[in-house]
Every structure is written in C-alpha cells, then in structure tokens.
N, C-alpha and C positions, 0 to 999 in steps of 0.2 A: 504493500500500500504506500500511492505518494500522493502527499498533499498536493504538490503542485500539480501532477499527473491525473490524479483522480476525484478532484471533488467536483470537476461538472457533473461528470458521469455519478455520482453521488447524486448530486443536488437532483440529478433529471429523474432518477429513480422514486425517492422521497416525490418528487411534483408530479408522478404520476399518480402514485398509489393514493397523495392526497386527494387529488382530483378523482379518481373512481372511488375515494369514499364519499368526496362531498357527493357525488351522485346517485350514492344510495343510501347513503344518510344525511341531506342538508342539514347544516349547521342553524342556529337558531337567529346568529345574528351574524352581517359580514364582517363587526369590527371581533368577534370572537374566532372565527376563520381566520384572519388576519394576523391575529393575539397567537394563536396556534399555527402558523405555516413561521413566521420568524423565527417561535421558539423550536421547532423541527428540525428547522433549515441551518439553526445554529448550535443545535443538539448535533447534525452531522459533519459541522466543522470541527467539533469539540473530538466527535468520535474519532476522526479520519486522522487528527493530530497526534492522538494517542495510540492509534495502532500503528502509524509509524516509526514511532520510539518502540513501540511491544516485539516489532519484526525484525530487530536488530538482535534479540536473542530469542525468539520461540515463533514456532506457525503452526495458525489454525490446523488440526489435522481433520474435525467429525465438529459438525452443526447438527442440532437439534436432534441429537442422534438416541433414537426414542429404542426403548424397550417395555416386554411388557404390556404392549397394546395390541392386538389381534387386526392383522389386516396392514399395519404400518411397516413398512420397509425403507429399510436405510439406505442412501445413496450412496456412503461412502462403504459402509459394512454388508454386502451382498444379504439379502433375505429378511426374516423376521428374528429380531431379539425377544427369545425369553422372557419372562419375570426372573426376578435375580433373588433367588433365596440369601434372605440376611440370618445366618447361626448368631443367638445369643448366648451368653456365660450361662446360662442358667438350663441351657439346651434346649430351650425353643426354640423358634424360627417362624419368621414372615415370610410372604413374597413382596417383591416392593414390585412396582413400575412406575416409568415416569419418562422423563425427554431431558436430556443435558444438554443447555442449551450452546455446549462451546467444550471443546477439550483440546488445549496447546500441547504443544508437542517443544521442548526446550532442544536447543540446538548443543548444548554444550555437552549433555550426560543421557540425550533420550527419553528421560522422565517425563512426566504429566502433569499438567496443570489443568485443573476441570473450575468451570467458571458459569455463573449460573447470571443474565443478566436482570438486573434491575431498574426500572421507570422511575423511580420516588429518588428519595434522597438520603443520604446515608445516617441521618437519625438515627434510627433502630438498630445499627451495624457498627457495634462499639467495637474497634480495633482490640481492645484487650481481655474482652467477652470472647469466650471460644463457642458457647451454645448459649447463650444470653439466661440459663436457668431451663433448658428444654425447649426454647421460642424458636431456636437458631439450628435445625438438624439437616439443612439440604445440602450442606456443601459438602458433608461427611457423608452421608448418603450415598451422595451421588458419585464420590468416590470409592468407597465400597462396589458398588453397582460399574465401576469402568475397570477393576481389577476381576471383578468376574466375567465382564464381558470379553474383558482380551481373552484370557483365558480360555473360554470356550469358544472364540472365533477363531482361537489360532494366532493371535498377533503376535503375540508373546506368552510366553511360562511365566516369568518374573514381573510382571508390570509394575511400574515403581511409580506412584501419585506422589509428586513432591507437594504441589499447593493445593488448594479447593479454595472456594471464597466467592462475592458477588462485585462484579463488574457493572458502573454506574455512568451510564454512556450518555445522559441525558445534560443539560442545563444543571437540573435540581440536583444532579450526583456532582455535576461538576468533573465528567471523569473518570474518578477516583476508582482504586479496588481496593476492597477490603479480601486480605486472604488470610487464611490460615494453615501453618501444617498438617499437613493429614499424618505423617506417623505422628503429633503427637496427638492430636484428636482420635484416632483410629480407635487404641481401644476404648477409649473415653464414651463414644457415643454409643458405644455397644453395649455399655454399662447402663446409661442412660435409659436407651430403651427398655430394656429389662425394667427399669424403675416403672415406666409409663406402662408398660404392659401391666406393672405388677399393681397400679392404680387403674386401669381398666379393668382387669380380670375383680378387682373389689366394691365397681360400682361408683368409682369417683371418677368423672365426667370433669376434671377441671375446670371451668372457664378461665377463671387468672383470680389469683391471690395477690394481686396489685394493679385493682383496676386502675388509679389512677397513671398509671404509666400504658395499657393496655388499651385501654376504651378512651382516649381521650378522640383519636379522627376514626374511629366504629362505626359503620353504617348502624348497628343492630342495636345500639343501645338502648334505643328506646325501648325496643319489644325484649331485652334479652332479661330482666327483671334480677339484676345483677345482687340485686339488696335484698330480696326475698331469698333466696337459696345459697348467698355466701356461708352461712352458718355451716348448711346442710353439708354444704363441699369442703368447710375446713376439718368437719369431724368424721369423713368417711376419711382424708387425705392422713391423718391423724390415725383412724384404725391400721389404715395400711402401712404404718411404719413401724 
C-alpha cells in the first residue's frame, strides 16, 4: 500500500459503495450525508497512512476468513472451515465460530498477528487490560481459532500467534491498535472461560456488576431493568464461587 499511489483508487471505492447505499437507504438529511462522506473519506486517508508504515514489516495474508459457518468458503483457505473446538482446564469444550477479520503474516520470524477491526473508539480498549474482567475475549479467541485452523488446513504444524488485538481505522480510533500477546493471554483466557461456563452452568446470566461503566451508550437500558434483578445476579455470582 502507497499513499501516494493509492488513495484515488481508495477514495473511488469508498464513493461508490457510499453512493449505492445512499440508494437504498437515503439519508434523512443532505447536510448529514455530507457530515458522513468527509468523515469516511478521511477515515480512509487515516487508514491508507497507517498501512503503509504496517507493510514495512508484516502483510495481510487471510480477510475475513470465516469458520464455523455452513455454506461460507474462504478465498484464501480452499473450502469450508470447521467450528474450532476450544479444550478447557477443566475438560470441557465448546465449539466456537466466527470470521477474523484480518490475520498479518510478520516478515521477520513468520508469526501471526490476528486483528479484529473496530468502528468506535478506543474507550473500552484499555492498553493494560488484557480481558477488561471477561468484557474483552475476541482477540484471544480468535487466536486460538487461527492455531487450529493452520493446523488442520495444512499450513503449518507449529503456528506461532505473536499479537491478537483491535485495529481502529476510523477518525474516532484515530488509527491506533490496541494489541496484546497471545502467549501470554493464551492460557489466561482458557481459565476464564471455564469461570463463565462455571456461572452459566449455575444460573447467573451476568448483565454487569458495574453498570455505571457498562450501560452508560446501551441501546437497552431502558427495557433491561438493570435495578430490579442486580441483587438476584450478585447472589447467584456469589453461590458460584
């Protein structure tokens, strides 16, 4: 990717796609179209900046490279992926599915970096928070999920995920990536689950035990009746400990 080289062909892209959604979803007012094609159009000069720094050491190898889904085939990986059995400490297991939307391929050792994009802004995505208390489990996931898939596609025996983390391509991210190691999240999130499995299997439905950090931009809060059933969820979360 080059800035100078490629942000027409950028820009044209984005004016398309805007344009066949204004036509099948007109916008409600022109200056709010307007309000949204700058920030768009400047969201992809922000992007295009930043992947040309990124390409000096790692490239994209697998886009939105989905498993787990019936009927969905990957472009880069021949055929259909699996659900990806996750083994916990405790010797259960799930199956996960889901789509990763980005996995780097680092030029210098071969390793992975799996990257999960985000729209908003890095708020929620505190750099020294590994799973923010259980809120934060995709990047660990999804790396789990890209050591199993080499694995059974053949890519590789060993696949080695150095980073995991969310990529903020937008204005409101500013860019930025928030990553984290996966050896050392690795077994950490395995741990975790098991927690949450072990409050599911006992009837505690979490909502959040600090809604004020939680539900402050909540579509649902008015109907979620967060004050009537707090009690209920701190003493089932309590038996299960």
């Amino acid at each position: 990717p080059s800035y100078s080289r490629h942000l027409k062909l950028l820009e044209s892209i984005a004016r398309q796609k805007m344009e066949q959604q204004r036509e099948e979803q007109p916008p409600p007012y022109e200056a709010i179209y307007a309000y949204e094609y700058r920030e768009i159009m400047e969201s992809c000069r922000l992007f295009l900046r930043a992947e040309e720094e990124n390409a000096a050491y790692s490239t994209p190898v697998y886009l939105e490279l989905t498993f787990g889904l019936e009927g969905v085939e990957n472009q880069e990986i021949r055929g259909e992926i699996p659900p990806v059995k996750v083994n916990l400490p405790s010797g259960r297991h799930f199956l996960l599915r889901g789509k990763i939307d980005r996995v780097d391929r680092l030029h210098a050792d071969g390793a992975y970096t799996v990257l999960d994009y985000k729209t908003g802004s890095t708020y929620a995505f505190r750099p020294g928070s590994m799973f923010w208390g259980g809120r934060q489990l995709q990047h660990a996931l999804y790396g789990l999920a890209l050591e199993d898939i080499c694995r059974r596609k053949g890519i590789c025996d060993e696949p080695r995920v150095q980073d995991c983390g969310y990529l903020f391509p937008t204005i409101k991210g500013e860019g930025q990536r928030v990553m984290r190691s996966f050896k050392e999240c690795r077994e950490e999130v395995l741990g975790i689950l098991d927690s949450l499995c072990d409050l599911l299997s006992n009837g505690a439905f979490v909502m959040t035990i600090e809604p004020d950090v939680d539900c402050t931009f909540c579509d649902y809060a008015v109907i979620c009746e967060m004050d009537t059933f707090g009690k209920a969820v701190e003493e089932k979360v309590k038996k299960s400990d």
